[in-house]
C-alpha positions in Angstrom: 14.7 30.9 -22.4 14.7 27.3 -22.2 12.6 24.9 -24.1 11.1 22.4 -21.9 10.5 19.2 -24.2 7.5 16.5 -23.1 8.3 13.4 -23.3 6.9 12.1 -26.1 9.4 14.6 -27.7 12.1 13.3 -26.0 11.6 9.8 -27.2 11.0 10.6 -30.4 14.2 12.2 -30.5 15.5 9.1 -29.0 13.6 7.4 -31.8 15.6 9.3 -34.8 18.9 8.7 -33.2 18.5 5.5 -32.7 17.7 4.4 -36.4 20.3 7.1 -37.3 22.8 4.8 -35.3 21.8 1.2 -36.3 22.0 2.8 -39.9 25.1 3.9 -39.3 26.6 0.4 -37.7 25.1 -1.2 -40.6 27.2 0.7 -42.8 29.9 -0.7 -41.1 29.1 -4.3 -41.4 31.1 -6.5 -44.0 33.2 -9.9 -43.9 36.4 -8.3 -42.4 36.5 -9.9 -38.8 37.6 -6.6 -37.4 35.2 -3.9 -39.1 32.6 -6.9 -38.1 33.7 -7.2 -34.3 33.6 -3.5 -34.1 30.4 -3.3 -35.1 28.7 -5.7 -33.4 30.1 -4.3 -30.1 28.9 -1.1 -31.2 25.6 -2.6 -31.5 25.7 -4.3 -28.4 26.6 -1.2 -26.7 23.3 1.0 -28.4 21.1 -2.3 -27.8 21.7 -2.2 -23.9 20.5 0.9 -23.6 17.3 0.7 -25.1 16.4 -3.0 -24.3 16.5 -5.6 -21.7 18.6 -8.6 -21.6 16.2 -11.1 -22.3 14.4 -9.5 -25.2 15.2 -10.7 -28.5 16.9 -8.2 -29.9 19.8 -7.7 -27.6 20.1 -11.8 -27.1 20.3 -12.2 -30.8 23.0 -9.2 -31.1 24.8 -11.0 -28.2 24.4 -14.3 -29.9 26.1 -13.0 -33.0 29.0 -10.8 -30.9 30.2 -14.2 -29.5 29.7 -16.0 -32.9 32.8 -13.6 -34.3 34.4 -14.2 -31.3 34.6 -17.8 -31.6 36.1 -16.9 -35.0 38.3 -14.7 -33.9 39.3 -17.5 -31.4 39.5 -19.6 -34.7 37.8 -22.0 -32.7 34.4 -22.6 -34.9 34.4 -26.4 -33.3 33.1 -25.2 -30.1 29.2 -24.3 -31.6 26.7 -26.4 -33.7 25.6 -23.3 -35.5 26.3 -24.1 -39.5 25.5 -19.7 -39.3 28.4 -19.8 -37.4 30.7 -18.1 -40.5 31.8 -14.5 -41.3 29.9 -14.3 -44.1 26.0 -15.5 -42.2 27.0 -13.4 -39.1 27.2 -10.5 -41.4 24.6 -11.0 -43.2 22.9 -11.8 -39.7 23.8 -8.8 -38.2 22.1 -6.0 -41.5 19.1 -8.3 -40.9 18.9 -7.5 -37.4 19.6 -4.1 -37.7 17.2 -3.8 -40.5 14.2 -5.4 -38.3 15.1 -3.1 -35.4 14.6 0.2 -37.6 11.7 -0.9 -38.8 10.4 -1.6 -35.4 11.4 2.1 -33.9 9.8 3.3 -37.0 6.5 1.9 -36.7 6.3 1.8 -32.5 9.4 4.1 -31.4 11.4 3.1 -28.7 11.1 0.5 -26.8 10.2 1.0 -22.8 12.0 -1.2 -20.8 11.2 -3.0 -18.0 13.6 -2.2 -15.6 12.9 1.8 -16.4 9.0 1.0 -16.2 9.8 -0.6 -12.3 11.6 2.3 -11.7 8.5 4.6 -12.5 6.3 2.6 -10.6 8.3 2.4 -7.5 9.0 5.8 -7.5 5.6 7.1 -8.0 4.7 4.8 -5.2 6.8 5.8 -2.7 6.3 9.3 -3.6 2.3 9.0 -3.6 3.0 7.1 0.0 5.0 9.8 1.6 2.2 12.1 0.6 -0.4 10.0 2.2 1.4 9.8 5.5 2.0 13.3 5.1 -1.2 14.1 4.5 -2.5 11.6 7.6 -0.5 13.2 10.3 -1.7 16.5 9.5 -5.2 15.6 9.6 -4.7 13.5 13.0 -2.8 16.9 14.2 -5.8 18.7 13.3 -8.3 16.0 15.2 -6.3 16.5 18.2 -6.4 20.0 18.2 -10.0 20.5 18.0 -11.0 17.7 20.5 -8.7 19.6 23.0 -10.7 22.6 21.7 -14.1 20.8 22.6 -12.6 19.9 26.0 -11.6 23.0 27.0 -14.9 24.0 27.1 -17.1 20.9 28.3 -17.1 19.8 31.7 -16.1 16.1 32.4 -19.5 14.6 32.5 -20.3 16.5 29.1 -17.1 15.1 27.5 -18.1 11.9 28.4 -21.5 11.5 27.1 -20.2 12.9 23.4 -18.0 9.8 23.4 -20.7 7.3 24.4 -22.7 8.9 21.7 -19.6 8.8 19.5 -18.8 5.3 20.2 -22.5 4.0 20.2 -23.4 5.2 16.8 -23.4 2.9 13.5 -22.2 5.1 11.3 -20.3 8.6 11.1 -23.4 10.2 10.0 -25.7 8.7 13.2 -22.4 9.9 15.5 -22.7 13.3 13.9 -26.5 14.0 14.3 -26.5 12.5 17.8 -23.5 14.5 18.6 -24.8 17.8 17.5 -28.3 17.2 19.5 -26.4 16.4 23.0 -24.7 20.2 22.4 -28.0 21.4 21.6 -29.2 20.2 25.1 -25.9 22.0 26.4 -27.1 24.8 25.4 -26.4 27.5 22.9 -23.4 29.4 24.9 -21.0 25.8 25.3 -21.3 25.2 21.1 -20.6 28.9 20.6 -17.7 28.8 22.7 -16.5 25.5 21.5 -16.4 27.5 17.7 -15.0 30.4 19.2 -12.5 28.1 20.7 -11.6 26.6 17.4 -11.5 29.2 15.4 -9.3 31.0 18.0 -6.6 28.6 18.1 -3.7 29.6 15.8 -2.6 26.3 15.6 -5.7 24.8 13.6 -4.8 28.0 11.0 -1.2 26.4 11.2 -2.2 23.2 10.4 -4.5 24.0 7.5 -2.6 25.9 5.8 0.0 23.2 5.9 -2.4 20.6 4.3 -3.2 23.5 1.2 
């Protein structure tokens, strides 16, 4: 049987790989331009999925990938940076990767932005196309049961439940004055008004729909 992890499991998992492969990189990093260019792509790579591009961390990983670029290039003229040398980028790039272990550590990883606007707009839209759902069955239902109450009131009748309807101030007036005009109806209409109602197989459709 499978194991269903929450996830608070599943980003601590995240957590543990992601120090176990900025560790990793770091081991990597030393003054050869080539083991150094390798792993700062590397870096970049891991960085991009866990953060967005203007936090610090990925901008100052991209900073130094096109630092040992420009060396590669041989073409150190073309920043003002004096930490613009194999040795600082090097030294730059174990810092970085230092500070971004610690961080995981202490707060685990990162949410990003974009993912957290994805969560909201698909909650959203989900919790929207419930709503709707959830509306049309209900103005379903309303329909059926005023055709209900029709069926068994004559014209006149109908009439003067909407001007009571219409005429109160609030739901609960509408209600009591409603209920008094079937009273003077007499006791036979409301019954079969109920009967009517609970009769009609598509209210029981409906309903059950809505549960």
């Amino acid at each position: 049987m499978a194991i269903i992890k929450s996830p608070t499991q599943i980003r601590e998992e995240q957590a543990h790989g992601l120090v176990a492969l900025l560790n990793d990189i770091k081991s990597k990093v030393d003054e050869d331009k080539v083991n150094l260019k390798n792993a700062l792509l590397q870096l970049n790579g891991v960085l991009e999925r866990f953060y967005d591009p203007q936090d610090t961390q990925l901008a100052t990983a991209d900073k130094l990938k096109r630092y040992i670029l420009i060396l590669e290039r041989k073409n150190c003229n073309s920043t003002s940076d004096p930490r613009c040398n194999i040795h600082d980028i090097a030294e730059d790039t174990k810092t970085l990767c230092d500070s971004i272990i610690s961080e995981v550590k202490a707060l685990g990883i990162p949410l990003r932005k974009a993912d957290t606007d994805k969560s909201v707009n698909v909650n959203t839209t989900v919790t929207q196309s419930q709503e709707q759902k959830q509306n049309q069955h209900q103005d379903v239902i309303v329909k059926i049961l005023i055709e209900a109450a029709k069926d068994e009131l004559t014209g006149k009748q109908w009439k003067e439940l909407l001007a009571v309807a219409q005429a109160a101030k609030s739901p609960e007036e509408a209600h009591k004055g409603i209920m008094e005009r079937l009273k003077e109806f007499g006791a036979n209409v409301s019954a079969s008004i109920v009967a009517n109602i609970l009769t009609n197989p598509s209210v029981w459709n409906s309903l059950s729909s809505m549960l």
